[in-house]
C-alpha positions as CSV (number, residue, x, y, z in Angstrom):
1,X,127.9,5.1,-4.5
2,X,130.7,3.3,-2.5
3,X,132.0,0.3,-4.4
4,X,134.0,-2.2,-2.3
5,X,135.3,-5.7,-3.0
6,X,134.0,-8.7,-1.8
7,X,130.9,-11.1,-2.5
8,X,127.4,-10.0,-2.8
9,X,125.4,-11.2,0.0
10,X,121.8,-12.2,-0.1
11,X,119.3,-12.7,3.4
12,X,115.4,-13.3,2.5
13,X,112.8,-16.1,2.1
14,X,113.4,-19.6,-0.1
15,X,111.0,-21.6,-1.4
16,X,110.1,-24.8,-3.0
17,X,107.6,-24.4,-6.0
18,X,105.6,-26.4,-7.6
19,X,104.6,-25.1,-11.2
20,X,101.2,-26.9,-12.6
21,X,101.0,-25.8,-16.2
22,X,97.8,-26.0,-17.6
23,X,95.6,-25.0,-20.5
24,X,93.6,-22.5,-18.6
25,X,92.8,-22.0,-15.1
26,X,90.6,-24.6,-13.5
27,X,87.0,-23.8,-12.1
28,X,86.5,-23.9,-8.6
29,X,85.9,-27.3,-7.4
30,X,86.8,-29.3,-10.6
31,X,89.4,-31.8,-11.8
32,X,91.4,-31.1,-14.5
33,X,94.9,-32.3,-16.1
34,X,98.1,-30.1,-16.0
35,X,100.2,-29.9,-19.1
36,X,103.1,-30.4,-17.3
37,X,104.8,-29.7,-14.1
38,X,108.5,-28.9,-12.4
39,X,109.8,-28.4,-8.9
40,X,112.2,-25.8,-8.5
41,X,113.2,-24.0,-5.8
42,X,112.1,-20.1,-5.8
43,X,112.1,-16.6,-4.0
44,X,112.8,-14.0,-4.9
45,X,116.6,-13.1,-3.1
46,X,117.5,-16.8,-4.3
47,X,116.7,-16.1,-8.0
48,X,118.1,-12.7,-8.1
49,X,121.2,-14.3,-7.1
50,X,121.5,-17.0,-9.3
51,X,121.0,-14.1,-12.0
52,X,123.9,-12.6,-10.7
53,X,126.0,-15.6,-10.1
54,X,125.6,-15.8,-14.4
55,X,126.7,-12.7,-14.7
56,X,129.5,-13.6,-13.1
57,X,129.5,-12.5,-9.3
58,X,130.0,-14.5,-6.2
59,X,127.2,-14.8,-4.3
60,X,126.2,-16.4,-0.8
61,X,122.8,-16.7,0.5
62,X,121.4,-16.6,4.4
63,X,117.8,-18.1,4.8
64,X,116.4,-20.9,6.7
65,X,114.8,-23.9,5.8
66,X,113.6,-27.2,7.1
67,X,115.4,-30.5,7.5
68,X,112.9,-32.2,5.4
69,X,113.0,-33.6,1.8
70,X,112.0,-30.3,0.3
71,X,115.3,-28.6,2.5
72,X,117.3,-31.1,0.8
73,X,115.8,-30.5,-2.8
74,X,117.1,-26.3,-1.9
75,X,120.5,-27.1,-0.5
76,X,121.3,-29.3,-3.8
77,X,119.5,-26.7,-5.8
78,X,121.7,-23.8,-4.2
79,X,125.0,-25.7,-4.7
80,X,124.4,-26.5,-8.6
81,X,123.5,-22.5,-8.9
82,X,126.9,-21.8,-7.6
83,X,125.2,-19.7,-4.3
84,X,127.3,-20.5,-1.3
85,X,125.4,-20.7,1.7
86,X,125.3,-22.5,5.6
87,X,123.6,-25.7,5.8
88,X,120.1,-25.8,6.9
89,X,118.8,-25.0,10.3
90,X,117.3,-28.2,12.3
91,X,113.8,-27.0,12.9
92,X,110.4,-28.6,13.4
93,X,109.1,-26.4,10.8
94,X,108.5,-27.1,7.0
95,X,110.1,-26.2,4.1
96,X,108.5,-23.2,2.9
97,X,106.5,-23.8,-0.5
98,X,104.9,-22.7,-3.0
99,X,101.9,-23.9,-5.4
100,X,102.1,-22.0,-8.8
101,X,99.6,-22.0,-11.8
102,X,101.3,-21.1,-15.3
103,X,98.5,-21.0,-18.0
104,X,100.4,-22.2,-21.0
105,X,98.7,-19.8,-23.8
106,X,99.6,-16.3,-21.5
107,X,102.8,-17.3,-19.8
108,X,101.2,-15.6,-17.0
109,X,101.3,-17.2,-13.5
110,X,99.1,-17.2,-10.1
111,X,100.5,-18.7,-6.8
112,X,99.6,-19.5,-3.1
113,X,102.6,-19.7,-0.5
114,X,102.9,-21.0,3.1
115,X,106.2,-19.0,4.6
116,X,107.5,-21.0,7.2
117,X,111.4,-21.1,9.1
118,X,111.4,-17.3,9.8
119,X,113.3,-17.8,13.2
120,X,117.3,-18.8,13.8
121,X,118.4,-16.5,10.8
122,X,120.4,-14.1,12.7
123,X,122.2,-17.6,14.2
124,X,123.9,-17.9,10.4
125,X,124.5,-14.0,10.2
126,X,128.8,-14.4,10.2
127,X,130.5,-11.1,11.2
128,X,132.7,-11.5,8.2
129,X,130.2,-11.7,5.7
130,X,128.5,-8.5,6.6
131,X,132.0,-6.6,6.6
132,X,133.0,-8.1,4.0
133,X,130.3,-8.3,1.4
134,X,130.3,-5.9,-1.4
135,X,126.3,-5.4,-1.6
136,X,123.5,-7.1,0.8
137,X,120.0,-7.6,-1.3
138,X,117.3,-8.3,0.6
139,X,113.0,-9.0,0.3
140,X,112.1,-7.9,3.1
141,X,111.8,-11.0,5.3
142,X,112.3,-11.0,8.2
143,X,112.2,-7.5,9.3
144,X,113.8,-6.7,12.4
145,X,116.6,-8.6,11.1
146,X,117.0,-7.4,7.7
147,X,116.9,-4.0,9.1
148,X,119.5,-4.6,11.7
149,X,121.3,-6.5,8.9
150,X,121.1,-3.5,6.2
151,X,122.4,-0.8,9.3
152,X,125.5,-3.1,9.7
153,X,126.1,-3.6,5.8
154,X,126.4,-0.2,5.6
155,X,128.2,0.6,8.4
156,X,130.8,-1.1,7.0
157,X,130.9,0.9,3.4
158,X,128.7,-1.7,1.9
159,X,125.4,-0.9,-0.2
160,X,122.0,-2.0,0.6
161,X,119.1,-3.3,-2.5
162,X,115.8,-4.3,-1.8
163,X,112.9,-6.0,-3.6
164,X,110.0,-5.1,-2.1
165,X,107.6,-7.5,-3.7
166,X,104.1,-6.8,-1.3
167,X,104.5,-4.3,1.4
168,X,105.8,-6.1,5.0
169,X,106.0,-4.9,8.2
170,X,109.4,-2.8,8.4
171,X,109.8,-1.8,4.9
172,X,109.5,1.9,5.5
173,X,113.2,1.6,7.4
174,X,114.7,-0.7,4.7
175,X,113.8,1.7,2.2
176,X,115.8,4.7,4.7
177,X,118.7,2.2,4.1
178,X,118.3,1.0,0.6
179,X,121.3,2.2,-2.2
180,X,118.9,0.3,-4.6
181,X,115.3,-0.6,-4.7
182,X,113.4,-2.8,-7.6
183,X,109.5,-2.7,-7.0
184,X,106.7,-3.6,-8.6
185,X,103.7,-1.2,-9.2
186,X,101.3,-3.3,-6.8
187,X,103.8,-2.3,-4.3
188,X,103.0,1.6,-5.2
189,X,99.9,1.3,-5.2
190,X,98.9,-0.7,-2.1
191,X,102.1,1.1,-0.2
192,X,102.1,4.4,-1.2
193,X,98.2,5.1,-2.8
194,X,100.6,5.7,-6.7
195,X,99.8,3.6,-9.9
196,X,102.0,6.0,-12.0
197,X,105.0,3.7,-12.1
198,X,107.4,7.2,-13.0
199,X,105.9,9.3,-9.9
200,X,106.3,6.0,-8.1
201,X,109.8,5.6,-8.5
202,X,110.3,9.6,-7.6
203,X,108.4,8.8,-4.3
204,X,110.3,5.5,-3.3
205,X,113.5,7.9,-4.1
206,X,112.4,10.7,-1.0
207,X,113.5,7.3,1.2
208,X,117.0,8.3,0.7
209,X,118.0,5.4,-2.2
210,X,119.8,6.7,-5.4
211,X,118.3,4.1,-7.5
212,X,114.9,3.2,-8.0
213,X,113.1,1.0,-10.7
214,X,109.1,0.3,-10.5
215,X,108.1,-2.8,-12.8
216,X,104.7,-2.6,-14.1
217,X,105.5,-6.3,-16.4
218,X,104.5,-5.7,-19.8
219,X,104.0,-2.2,-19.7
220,X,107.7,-1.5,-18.5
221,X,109.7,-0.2,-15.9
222,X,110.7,3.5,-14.9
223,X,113.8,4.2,-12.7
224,X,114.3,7.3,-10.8
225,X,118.0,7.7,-10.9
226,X,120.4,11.2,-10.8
227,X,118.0,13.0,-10.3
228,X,115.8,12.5,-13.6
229,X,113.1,9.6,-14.1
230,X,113.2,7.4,-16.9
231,X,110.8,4.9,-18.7
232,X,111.3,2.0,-21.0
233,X,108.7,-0.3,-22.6
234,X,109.2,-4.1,-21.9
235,X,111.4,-6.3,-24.2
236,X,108.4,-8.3,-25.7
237,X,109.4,-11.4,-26.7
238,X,107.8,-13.5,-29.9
239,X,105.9,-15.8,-27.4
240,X,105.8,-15.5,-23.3
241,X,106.1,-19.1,-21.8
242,X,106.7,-18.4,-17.9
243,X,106.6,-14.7,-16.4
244,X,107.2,-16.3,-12.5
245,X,110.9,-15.0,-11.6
246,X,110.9,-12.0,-14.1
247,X,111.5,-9.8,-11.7
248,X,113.6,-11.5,-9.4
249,X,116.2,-11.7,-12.4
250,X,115.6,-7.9,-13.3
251,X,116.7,-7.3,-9.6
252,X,119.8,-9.2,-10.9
253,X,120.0,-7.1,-13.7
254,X,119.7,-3.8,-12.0
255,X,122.1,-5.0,-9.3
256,X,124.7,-6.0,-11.8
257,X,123.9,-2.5,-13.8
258,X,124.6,-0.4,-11.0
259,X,127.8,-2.7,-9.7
260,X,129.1,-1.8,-13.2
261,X,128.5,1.9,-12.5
262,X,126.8,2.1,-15.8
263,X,124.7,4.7,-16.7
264,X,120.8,4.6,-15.8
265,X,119.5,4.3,-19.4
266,X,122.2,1.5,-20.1
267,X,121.2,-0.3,-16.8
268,X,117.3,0.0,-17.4
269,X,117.7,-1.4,-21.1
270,X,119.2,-4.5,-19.6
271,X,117.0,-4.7,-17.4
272,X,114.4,-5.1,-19.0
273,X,116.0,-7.4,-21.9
274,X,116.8,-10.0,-19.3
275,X,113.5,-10.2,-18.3
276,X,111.8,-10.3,-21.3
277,X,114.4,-13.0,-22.0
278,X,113.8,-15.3,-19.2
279,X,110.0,-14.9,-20.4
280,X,110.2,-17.3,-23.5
281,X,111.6,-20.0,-21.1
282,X,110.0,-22.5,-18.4
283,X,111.9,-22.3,-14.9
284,X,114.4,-20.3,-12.6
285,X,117.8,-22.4,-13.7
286,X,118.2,-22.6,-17.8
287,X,115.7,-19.5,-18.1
288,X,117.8,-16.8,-16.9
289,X,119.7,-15.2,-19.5
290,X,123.9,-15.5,-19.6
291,X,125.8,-11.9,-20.1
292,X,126.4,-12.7,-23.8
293,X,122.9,-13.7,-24.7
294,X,121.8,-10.2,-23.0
295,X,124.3,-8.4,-24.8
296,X,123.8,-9.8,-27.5
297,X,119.9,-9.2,-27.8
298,X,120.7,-5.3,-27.1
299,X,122.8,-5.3,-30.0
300,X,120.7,-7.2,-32.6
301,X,118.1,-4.4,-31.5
302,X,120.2,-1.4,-31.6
């Protein structure tokens, strides 16, 4: 892969959640008291950058979002992260947000989102940052722009990741352009008809990208990489508090990994530490793992 200097550049959706924790998930049409609850901002390019922006990479971020309290609550969140980024467009929509439910005794998460501010993106697209940037990471929204995006990237010499999350209209083309692409098994399965995470990643790899991981949470990840696949179980930590952002910070991982030009059992191994890390804490900010506490957890397991 072509390595270039320059920032890494990141162009998808942001949103405000709303975390509920509670004991167990509430019957329809009941009342019942939450643990506790945060407000954080979310999504799955944003995280993966601030992932990266521990590991030590600069990082600026292109999305839209309203000019309403919630826009506020991202810009300030985006600033303390150390993202760089344009200030919000002025537009009638909302903030786009996001309702999660974390049962406390699983760690595992359920959540309901309302996407809003697709539109006025390719406004804050600056010529200089898509010649310039080192690596463009994407989701997926909004398509006809993130394609175009991805085909100028790497015109340029620059390289091209995607999380797919849930298949979206367009994906097939990002993945044509994709150096790098981090999916989760629902994503094989609902896109391509595979629940064998290994076959999966072989499959996503005929696309043209040289690296491909599939998640399948506690069961692991494979990557599809030089030509071989390769599978690792999950980092399973002593006690799961949050699983919401695990994969958006192994995105980070895997970009970092790859950036580093280490090799694809190395990169998968940390991988999947830093997620299994961020695991045993609440949140997207103090949650995701430094370089040191990553390294250090591969070497206390060695």
């Amino acid at each position: 892969m072509k390595d270039k200097s320059g920032h890494i550049l990141g162009l998808g959706l942001v949103v405000v959640d709303h975390i509920m924790t509670v004991e167990r998930y509430p019957n329809v049409d009941s009342k019942n008291e939450a643990v506790a609850s945060l407000t954080q901002i979310g999504g799955p390019v944003p995280i993966a950058l601030s992932q990266l922006v521990k590991f030590g990479h600069r990082c600026r971020f292109i999305g839209s979002w309203g000019s309403d309290p919630w826009g506020q609550l991202v810009e300030n969140s985006l600033s303390q992260r150390g993202i760089e980024f344009e200030h919000s467009i002025d537009t009638s929509q909302a903030t786009s947000v996001s309702q999660v439910w974390l049962e406390q005794p699983s760690g595992r998460r359920t959540s309901c989102t309302v996407r809003n501010c697709r539109t006025g993106i390719e406004t804050r697209l600056r010529k200089e940052d898509l010649s310039q940037c080192q690596l463009l990471h994407l989701d997926g929204w909004p398509g006809e722009i993130a394609i175009e995006t991805a085909r100028v990237v790497k015109s340029h010499g620059g390289l091209v990741a995607i999380d797919t999350g849930s298949p979206k209209p367009g994906v097939d083309e990002i993945l044509k352009l994709a150096d790098i692409v981090n999916a989760p098994r629902k994503f094989a399965e609902q896109f391509m008809g595979e629940s064998d995470i290994q076959r999966a990643s072989r499959a996503i790899a005929e696309y043209g990208p040289k690296v491909v991981c599939v998640t399948d949470g506690e069961n692991g990840a494979a990557m599809f990489a030089d030509g071989e696949t390769r599978f690792e179980p999950a980092t399973r930590p002593p006690q799961v508090v949050d699983t919401n952002g695990a994969g958006d910070c192994f995105s980070g991982a895997l970009i970092h990994g790859v950036l580093q030009q280490w090799s694809p059992e190395r990169i998968l191994r940390f991988c999947t530490v830093s997620a299994g890390i961020k695991c045993t804490r609440l949140g997207n900010d103090e949650a995701l793992p430094t370089l040191e506490q990553v390294e250090q957890t591969i070497s206390d397991r060695s």
